[in-house]
PyMOL CGO cylinders between C-alpha atoms (Angstrom):
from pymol import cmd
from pymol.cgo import CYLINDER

trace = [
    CYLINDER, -1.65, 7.14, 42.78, -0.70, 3.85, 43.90, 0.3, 1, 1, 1, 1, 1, 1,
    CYLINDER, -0.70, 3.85, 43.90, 0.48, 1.02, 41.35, 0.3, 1, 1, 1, 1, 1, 1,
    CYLINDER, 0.48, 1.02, 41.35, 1.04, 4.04, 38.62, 0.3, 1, 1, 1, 1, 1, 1,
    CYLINDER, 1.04, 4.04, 38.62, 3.70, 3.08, 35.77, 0.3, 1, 1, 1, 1, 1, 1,
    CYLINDER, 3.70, 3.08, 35.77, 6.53, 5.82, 35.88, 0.3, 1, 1, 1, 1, 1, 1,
    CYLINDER, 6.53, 5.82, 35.88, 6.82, 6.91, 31.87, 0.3, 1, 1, 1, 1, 1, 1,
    CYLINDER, 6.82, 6.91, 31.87, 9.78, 8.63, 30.40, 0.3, 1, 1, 1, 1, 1, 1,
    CYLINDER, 9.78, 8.63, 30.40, 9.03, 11.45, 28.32, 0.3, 1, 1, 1, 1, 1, 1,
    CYLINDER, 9.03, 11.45, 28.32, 11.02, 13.46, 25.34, 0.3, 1, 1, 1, 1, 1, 1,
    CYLINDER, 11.02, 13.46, 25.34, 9.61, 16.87, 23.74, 0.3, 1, 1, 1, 1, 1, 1,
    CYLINDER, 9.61, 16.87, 23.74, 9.92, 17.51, 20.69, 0.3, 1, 1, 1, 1, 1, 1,
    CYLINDER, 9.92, 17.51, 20.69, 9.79, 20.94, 18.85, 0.3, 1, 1, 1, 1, 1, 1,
    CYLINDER, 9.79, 20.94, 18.85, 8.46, 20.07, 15.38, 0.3, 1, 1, 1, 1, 1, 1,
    CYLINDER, 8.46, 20.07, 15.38, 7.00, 21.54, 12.49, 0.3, 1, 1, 1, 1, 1, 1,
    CYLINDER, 7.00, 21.54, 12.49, 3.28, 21.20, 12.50, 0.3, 1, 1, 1, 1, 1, 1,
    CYLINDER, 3.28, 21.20, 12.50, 3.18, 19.08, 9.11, 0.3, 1, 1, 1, 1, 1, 1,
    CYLINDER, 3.18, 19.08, 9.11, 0.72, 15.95, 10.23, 0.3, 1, 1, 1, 1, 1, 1,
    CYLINDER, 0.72, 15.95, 10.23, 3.19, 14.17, 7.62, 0.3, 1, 1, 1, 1, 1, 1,
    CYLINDER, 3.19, 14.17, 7.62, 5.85, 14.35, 9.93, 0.3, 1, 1, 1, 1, 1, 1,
    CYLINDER, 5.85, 14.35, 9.93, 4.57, 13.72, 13.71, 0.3, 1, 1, 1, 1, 1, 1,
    CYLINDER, 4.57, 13.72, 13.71, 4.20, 9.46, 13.23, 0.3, 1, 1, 1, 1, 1, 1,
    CYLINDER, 4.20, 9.46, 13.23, 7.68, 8.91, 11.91, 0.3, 1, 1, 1, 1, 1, 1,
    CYLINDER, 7.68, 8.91, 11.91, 9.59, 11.43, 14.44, 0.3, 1, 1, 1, 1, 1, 1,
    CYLINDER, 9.59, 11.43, 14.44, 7.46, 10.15, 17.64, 0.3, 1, 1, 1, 1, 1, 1,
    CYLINDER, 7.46, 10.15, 17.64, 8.39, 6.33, 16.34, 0.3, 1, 1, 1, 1, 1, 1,
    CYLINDER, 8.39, 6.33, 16.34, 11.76, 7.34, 15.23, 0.3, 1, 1, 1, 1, 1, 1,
    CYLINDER, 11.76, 7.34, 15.23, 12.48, 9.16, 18.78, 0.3, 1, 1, 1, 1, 1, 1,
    CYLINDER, 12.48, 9.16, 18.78, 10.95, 6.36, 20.70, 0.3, 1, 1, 1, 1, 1, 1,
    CYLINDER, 10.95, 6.36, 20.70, 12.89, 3.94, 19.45, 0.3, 1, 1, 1, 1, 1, 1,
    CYLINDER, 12.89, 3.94, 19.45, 16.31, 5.18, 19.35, 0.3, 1, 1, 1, 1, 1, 1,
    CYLINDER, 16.31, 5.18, 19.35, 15.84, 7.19, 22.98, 0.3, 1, 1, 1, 1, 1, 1,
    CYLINDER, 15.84, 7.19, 22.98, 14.15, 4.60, 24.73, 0.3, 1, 1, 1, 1, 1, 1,
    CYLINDER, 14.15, 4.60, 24.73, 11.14, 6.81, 25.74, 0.3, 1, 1, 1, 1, 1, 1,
    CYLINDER, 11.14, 6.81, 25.74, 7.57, 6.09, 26.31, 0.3, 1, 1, 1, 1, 1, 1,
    CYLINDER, 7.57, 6.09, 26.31, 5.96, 9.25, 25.26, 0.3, 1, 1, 1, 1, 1, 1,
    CYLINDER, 5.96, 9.25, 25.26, 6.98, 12.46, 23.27, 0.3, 1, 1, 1, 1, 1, 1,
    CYLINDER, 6.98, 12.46, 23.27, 5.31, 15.74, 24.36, 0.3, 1, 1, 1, 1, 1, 1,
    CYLINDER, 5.31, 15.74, 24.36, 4.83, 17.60, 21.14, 0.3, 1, 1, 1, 1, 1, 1,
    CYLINDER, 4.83, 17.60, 21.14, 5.11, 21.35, 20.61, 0.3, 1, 1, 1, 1, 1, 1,
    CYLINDER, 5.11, 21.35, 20.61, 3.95, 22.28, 17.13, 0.3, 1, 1, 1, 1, 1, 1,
    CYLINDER, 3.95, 22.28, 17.13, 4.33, 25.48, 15.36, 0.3, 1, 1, 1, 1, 1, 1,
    CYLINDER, 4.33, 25.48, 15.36, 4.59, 25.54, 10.95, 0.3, 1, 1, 1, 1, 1, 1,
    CYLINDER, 4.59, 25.54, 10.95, 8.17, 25.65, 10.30, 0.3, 1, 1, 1, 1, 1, 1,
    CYLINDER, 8.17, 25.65, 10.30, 9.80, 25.59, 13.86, 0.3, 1, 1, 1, 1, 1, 1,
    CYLINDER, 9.80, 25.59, 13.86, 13.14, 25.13, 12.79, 0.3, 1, 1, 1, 1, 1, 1,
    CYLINDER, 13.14, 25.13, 12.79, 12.64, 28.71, 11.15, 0.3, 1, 1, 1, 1, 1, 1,
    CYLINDER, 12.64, 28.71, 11.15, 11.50, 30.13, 13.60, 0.3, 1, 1, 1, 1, 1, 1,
    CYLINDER, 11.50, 30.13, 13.60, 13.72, 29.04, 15.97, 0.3, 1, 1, 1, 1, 1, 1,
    CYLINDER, 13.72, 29.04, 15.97, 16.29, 31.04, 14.07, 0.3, 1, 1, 1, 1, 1, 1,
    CYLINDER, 16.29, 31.04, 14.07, 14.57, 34.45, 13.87, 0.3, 1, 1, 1, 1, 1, 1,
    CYLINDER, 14.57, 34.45, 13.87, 16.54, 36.97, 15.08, 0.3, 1, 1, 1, 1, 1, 1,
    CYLINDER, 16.54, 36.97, 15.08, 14.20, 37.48, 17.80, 0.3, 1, 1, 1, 1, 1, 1,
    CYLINDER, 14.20, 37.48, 17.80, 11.90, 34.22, 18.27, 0.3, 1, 1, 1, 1, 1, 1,
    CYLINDER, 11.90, 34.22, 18.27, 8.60, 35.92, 18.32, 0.3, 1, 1, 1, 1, 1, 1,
    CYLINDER, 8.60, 35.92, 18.32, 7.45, 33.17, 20.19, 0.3, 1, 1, 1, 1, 1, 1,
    CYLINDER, 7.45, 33.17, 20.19, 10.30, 32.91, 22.85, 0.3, 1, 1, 1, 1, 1, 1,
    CYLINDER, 10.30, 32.91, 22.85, 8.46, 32.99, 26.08, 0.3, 1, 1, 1, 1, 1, 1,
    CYLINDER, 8.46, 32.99, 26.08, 5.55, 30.63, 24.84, 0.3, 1, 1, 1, 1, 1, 1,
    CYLINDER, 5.55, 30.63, 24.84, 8.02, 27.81, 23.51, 0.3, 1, 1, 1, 1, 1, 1,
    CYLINDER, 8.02, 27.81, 23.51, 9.96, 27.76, 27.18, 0.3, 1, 1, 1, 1, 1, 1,
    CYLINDER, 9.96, 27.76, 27.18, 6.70, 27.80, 28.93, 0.3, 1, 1, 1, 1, 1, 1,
    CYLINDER, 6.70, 27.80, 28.93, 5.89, 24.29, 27.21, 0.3, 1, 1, 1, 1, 1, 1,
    CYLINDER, 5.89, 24.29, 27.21, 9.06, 22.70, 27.21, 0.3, 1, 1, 1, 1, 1, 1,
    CYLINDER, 9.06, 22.70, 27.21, 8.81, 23.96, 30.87, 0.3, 1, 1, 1, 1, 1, 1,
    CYLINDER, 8.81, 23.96, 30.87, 6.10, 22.19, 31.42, 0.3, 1, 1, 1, 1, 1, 1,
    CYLINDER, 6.10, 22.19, 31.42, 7.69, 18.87, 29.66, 0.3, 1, 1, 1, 1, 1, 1,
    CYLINDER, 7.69, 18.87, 29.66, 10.53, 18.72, 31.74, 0.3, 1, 1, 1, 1, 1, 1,
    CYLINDER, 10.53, 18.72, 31.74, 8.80, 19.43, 35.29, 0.3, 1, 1, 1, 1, 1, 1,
    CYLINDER, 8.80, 19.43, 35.29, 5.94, 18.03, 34.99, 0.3, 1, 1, 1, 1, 1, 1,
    CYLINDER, 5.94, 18.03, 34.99, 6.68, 15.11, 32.58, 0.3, 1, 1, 1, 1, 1, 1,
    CYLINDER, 6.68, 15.11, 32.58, 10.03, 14.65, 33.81, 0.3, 1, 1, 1, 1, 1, 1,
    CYLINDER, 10.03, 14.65, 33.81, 11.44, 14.71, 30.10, 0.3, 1, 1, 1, 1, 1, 1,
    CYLINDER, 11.44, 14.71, 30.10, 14.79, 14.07, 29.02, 0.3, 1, 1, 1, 1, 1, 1,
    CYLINDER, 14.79, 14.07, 29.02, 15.44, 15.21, 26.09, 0.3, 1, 1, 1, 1, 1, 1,
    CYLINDER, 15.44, 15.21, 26.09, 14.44, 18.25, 23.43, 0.3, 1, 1, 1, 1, 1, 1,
    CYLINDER, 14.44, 18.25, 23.43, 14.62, 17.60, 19.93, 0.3, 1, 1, 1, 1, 1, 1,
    CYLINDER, 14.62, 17.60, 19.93, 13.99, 20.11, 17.11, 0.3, 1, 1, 1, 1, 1, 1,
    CYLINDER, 13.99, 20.11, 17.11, 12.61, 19.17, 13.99, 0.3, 1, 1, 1, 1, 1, 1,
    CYLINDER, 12.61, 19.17, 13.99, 12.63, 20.56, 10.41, 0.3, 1, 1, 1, 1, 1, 1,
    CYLINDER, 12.63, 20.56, 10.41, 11.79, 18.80, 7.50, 0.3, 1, 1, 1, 1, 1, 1,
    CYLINDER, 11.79, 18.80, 7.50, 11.46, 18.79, 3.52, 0.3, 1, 1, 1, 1, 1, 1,
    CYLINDER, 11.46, 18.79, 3.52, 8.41, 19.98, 1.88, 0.3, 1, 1, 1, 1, 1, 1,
    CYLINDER, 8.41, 19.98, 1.88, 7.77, 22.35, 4.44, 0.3, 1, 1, 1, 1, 1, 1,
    CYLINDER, 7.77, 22.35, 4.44, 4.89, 25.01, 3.77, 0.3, 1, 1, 1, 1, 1, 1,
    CYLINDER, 4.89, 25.01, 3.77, 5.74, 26.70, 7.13, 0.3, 1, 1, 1, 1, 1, 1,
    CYLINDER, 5.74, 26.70, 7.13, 9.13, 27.52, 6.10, 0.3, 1, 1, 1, 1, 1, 1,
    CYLINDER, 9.13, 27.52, 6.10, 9.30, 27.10, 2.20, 0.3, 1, 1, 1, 1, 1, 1,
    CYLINDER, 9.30, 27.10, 2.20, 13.62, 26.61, 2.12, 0.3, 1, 1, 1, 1, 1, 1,
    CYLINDER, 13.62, 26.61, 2.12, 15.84, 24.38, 0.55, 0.3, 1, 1, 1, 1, 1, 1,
    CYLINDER, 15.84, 24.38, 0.55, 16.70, 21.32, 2.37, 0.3, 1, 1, 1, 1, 1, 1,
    CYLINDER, 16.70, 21.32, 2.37, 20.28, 22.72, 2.89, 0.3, 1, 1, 1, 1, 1, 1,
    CYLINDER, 20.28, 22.72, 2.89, 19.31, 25.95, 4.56, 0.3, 1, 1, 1, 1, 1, 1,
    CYLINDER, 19.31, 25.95, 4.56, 16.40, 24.03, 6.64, 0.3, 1, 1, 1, 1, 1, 1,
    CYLINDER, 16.40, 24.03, 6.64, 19.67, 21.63, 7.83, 0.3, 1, 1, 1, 1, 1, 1,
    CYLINDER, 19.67, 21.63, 7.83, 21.57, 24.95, 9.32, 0.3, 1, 1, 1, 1, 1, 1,
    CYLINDER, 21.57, 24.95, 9.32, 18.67, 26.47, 10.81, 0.3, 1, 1, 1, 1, 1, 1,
    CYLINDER, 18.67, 26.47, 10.81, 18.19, 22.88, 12.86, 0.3, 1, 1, 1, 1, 1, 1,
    CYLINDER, 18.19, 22.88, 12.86, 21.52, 22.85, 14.18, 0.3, 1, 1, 1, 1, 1, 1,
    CYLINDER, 21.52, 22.85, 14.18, 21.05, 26.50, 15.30, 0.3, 1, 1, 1, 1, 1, 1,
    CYLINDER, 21.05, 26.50, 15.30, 18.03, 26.04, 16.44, 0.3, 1, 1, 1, 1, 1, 1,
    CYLINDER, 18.03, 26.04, 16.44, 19.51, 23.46, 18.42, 0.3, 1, 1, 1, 1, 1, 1,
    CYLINDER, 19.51, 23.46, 18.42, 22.16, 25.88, 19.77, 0.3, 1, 1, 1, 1, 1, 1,
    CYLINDER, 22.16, 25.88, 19.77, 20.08, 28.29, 20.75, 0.3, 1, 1, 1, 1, 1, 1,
    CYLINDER, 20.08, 28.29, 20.75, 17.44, 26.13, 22.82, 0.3, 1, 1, 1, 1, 1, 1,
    CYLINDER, 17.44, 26.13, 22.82, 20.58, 24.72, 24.45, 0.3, 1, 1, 1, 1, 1, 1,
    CYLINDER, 20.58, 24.72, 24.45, 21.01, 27.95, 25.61, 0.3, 1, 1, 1, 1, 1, 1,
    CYLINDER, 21.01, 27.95, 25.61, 17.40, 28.65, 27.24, 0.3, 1, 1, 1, 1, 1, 1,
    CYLINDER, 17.40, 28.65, 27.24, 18.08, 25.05, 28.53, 0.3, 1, 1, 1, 1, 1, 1,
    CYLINDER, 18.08, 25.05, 28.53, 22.17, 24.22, 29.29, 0.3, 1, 1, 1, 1, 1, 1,
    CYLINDER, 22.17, 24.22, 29.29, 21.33, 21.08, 31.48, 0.3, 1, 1, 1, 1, 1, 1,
    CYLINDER, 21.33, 21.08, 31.48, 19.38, 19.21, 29.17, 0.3, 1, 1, 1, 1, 1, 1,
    CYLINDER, 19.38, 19.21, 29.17, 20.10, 17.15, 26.04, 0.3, 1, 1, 1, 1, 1, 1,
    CYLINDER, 20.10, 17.15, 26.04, 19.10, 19.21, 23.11, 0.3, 1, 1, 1, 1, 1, 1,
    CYLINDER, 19.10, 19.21, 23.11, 19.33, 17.31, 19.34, 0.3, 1, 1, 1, 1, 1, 1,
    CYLINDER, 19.33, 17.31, 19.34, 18.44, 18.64, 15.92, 0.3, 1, 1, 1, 1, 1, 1,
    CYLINDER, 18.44, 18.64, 15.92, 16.40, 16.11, 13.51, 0.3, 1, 1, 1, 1, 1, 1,
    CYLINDER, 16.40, 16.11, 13.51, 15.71, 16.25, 9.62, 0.3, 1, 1, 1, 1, 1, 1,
    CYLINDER, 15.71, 16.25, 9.62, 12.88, 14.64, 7.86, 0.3, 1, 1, 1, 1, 1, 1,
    CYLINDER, 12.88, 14.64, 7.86, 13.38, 13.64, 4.52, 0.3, 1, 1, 1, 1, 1, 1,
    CYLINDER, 13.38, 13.64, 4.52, 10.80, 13.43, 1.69, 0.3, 1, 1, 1, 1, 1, 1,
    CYLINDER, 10.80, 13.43, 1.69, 10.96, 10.05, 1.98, 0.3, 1, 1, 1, 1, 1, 1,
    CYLINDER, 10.96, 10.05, 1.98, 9.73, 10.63, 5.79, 0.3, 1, 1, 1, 1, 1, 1,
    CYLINDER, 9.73, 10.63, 5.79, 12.98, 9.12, 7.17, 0.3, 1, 1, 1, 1, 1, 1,
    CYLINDER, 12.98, 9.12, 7.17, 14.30, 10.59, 10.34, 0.3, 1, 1, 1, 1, 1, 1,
    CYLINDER, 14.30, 10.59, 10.34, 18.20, 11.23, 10.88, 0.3, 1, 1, 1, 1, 1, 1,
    CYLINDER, 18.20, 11.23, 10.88, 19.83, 12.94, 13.83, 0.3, 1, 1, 1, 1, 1, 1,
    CYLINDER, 19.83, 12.94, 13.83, 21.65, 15.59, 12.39, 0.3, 1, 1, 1, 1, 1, 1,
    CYLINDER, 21.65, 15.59, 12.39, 23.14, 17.19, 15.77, 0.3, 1, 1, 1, 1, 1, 1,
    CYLINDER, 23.14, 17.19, 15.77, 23.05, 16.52, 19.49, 0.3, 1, 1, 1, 1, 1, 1,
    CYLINDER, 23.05, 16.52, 19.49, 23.98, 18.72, 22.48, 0.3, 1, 1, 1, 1, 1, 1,
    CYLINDER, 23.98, 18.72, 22.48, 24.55, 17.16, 26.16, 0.3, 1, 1, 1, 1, 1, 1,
]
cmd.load_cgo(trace, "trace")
């Protein structure tokens, strides 16, 4: 389509907590200079990112698939976050299973970016790992 703006896109893997999605989409957008963040919601990602087998492997690549080809995204963050009803663990334990959650979709994905962000219960973001 002629005159179309070219957007840059992130995806995010985030818990499906509607508390969450404003401040992480602002919070990504602003410190990744993006223009849009494709979000891929399940309740309490970050744990089940860490199951020993992800029973929801081959769905999760499919979207962030479809991210990076089609939206020409540049990044994947993964999100847990305090409060979480999805995955009802301390905010310690929810900190570890972001950073190897982040390891292991760097893995499934070794040439793109791949970063790990917490939500507090004050709904304030903070990188906690990132993966090039």
């Amino acid at each position: 389509m002629k005159g179309r703006v070219k957007m840059k896109f992130a995806t995010c893997l985030s818990c499906m907590d509607g508390r969450i999605q404003l401040p992480v989409i602002n919070w990504i957008k602003e410190n990744y200079r993006v223009d849009c963040v494709d979000m891929i919601t399940e309740a309490g990602m970050d744990g089940l990112l860490t199951k020993q087998r992800c029973p929801k492997k081959e769905s999760l690549i499919d979207k962030i698939d479809i991210s990076l080809e089609k939206h020409g995204s540049c990044s994947v963050f993964i999100v847990g976050h305090s409060d979480c009803g999805g995955n009802p663990v301390d905010d310690k334990k929810h900190k570890k299973q972001i950073r190897s959650s982040v390891k292991r979709v760097k893995k499934w994905k070794p040439a793109v970016k791949v970063a790990g962000l917490w939500v507090s219960d004050k709904w304030e973001v903070e990188e906690l790992i990132s993966m090039e």
